[in-house]
C-alpha positions in Angstrom: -74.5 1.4 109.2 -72.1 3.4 107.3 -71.9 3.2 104.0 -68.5 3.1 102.5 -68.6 5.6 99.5 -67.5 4.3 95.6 -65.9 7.3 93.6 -66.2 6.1 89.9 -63.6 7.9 87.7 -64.8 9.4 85.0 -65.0 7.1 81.4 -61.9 8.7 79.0 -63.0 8.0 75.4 -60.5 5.9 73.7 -58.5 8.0 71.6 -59.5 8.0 68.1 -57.5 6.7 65.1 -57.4 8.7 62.2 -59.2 7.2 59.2 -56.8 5.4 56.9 -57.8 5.2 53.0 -59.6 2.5 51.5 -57.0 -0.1 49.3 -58.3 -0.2 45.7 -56.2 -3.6 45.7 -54.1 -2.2 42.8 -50.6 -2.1 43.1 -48.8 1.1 42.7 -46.4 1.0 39.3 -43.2 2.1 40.5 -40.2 3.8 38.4 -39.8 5.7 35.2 -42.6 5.6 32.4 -41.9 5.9 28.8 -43.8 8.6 26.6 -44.7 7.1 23.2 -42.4 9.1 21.5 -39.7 7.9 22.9 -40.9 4.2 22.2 -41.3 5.0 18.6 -37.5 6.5 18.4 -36.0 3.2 20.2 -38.2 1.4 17.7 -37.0 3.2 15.0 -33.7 2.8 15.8 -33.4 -1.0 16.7 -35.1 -1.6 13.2 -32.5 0.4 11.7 -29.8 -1.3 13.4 -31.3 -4.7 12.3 -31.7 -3.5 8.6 -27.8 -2.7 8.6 -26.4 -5.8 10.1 -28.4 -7.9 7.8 -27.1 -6.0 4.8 -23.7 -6.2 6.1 -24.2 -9.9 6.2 -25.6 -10.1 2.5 -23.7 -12.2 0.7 -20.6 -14.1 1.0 -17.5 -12.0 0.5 -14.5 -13.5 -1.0 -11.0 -12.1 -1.6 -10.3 -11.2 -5.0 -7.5 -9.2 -7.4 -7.9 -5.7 -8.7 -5.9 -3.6 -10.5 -3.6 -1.2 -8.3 -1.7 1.2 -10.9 -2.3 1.9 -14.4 -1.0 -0.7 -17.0 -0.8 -0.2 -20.6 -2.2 -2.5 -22.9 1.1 -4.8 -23.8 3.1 -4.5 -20.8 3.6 -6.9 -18.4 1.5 -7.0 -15.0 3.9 -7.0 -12.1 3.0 -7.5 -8.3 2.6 -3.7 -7.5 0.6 -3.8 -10.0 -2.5 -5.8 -8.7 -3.8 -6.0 -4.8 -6.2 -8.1 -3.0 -9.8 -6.7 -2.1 -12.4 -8.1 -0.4 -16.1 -8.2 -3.2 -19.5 -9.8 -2.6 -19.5 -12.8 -4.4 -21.7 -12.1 -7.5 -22.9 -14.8 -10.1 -22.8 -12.1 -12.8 -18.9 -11.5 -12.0 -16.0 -13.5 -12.5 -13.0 -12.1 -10.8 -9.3 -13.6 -10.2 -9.7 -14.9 -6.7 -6.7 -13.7 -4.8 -5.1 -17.4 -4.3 -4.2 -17.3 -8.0 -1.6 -13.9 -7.8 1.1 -15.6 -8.3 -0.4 -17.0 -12.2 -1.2 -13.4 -12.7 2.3 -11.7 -12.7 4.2 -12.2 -15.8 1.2 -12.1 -17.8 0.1 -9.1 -20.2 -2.4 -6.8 -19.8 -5.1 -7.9 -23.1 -6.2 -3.7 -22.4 -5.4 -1.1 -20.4 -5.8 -1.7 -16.9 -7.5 1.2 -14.9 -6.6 1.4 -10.5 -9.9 0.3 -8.7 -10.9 -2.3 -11.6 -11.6 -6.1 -10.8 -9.3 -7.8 -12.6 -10.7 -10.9 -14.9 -9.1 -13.1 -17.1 -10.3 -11.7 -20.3 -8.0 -8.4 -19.6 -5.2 -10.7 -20.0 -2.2 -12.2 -22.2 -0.2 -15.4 -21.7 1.4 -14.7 -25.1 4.4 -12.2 -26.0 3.8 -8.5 -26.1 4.0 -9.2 -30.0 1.4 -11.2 -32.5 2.9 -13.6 -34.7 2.1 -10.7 -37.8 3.4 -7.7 -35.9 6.8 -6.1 -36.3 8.5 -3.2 -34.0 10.1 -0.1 -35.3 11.8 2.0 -33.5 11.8 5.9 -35.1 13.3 8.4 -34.3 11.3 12.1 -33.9 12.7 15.8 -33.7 10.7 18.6 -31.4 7.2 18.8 -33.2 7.0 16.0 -35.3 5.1 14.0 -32.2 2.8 15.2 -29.5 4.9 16.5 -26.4 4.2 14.4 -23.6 0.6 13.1 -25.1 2.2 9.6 -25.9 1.9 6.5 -24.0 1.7 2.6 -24.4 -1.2 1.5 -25.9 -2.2 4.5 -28.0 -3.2 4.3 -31.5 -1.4 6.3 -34.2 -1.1 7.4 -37.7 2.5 7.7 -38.7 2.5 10.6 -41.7 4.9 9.9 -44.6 6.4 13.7 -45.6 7.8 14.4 -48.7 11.7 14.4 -49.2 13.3 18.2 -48.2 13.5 19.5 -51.8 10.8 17.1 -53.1 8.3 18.7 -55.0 5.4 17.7 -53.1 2.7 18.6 -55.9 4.4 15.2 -57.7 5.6 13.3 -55.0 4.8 10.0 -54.7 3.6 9.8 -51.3 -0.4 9.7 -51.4 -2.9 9.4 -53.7 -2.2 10.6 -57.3 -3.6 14.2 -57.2 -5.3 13.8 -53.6 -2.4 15.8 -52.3 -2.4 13.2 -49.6 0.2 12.0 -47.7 0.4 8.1 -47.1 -0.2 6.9 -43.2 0.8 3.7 -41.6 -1.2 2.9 -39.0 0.6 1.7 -35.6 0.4 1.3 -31.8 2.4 2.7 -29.6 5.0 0.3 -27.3 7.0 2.5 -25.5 8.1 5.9 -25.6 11.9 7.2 -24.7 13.1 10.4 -22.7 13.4 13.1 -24.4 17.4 14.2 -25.1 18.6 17.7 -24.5 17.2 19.1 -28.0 13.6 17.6 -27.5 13.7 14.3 -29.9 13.4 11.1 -28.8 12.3 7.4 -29.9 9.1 6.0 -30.3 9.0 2.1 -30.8 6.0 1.4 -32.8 3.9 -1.7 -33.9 2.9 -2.2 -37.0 1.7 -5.1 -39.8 4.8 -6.8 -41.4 4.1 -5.1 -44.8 4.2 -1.7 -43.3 7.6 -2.4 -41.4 9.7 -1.7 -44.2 8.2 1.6 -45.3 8.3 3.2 -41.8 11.7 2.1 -41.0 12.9 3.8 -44.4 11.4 6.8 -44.2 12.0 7.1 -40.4 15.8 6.3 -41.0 15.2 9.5 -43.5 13.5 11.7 -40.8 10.4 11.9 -43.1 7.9 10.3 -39.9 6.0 12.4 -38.0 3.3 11.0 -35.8 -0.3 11.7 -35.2 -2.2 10.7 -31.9 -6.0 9.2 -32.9 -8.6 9.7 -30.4 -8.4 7.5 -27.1 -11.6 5.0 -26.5 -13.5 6.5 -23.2 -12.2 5.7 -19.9 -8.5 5.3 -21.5 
């Protein structure tokens, strides 16, 4: 009996998978990290940004007058003169609220009025730039018998009586018996005039009623010359 041979091919060993890494179970983070630095800056800066809005907030701001140009104590306050700014309302202050403009013009500064100033009732006049005891007189000054060009409305003066030309000045009877002294009148400036071609010009002057006489005699005799007295600060 034959016997029918059986080749048996030879067993390939299944090819072998490479090892693939144990999972951890945590999930990779993916995109850009942030150094602490950097988290302190943005901090930082968000804080700051925070800080400024709620100062910029502070406050209710309402519109308000302030002086534009300089007005001199006396003269009327015109629209160029005042403009409308916006202020943080504070309890402390009492500006002119900008709806009342119109009751401002007309009216006379109370003192001089300085550019950047909130501008408040008590720096101003309904009344006439005259008191019911003050008189104007107008004088008339030659080259260096009043400052050159240190006058203006609102300054204080002394108005220095001079003897008569010819007058014998040891016996005059201007000052104080043997003071040597001249007499002074006391005034405030209104307005000064230009100049003419030979330097004089006219100051108007306001004075008490029992002075008006004197000064406009003596003026009318060129015997005036004026004096400027010190300013207040911040005039």
């Amino acid at each position: 009996m034959d016997s029918t041979q059986t080749s048996f091919a030879p067993r390939r060993d299944a090819q072998r998978q490479p090892d693939l890494p144990v999972s951890t179970g945590t999930k990779k983070r993916s995109g850009r990290t942030w150094s602490v630095p950097v988290l302190l800056v943005l901090v930082t800066l968000i804080g700051a940004l925070g800080g400024a809005v709620v100062v910029a907030r502070a406050g209710d701001r309402v519109d308000v007058l302030a002086v534009a140009r300089d007005v001199p104590v006396g003269e009327k306050v015109t629209a160029q003169d005042v403009k409308v700014v916006s202020f943080a309302d504070d309890p402390g202050l009492s500006p002119i609220p900008a709806a009342d403009r119109a009751s401002v013009v007309g009216q006379r500064a109370a003192v001089d009025l300085h550019p950047g100033e909130l501008l408040t009732r008590s720096q101003l006049s309904a009344r006439g730039g005259l008191g019911d005891t003050e008189q104007v007189v107008g004088v008339e000054l030659k080259r260096g018998f009043v400052p050159r060009d240190e006058l203006r409305p609102g300054d204080k003066v002394a108005a220095v009586v001079l003897p008569a030309q010819g007058a014998d000045t040891g016996s005059s009877g201007s000052g104080s018996a043997g003071s040597g002294a001249p007499d002074t009148i006391e005034a405030t400036v209104k307005s000064v005039g230009t100049p003419d071609s030979t330097g004089a010009l006219v100051v108007n002057l306001v004075v008490a009623p029992s002075d008006g006489p004197l000064l406009a005699t003596k003026a009318a005799a060129k015997q005036i010359a004026l004096v400027r007295q010190p300013r207040q600060s911040g005039s």
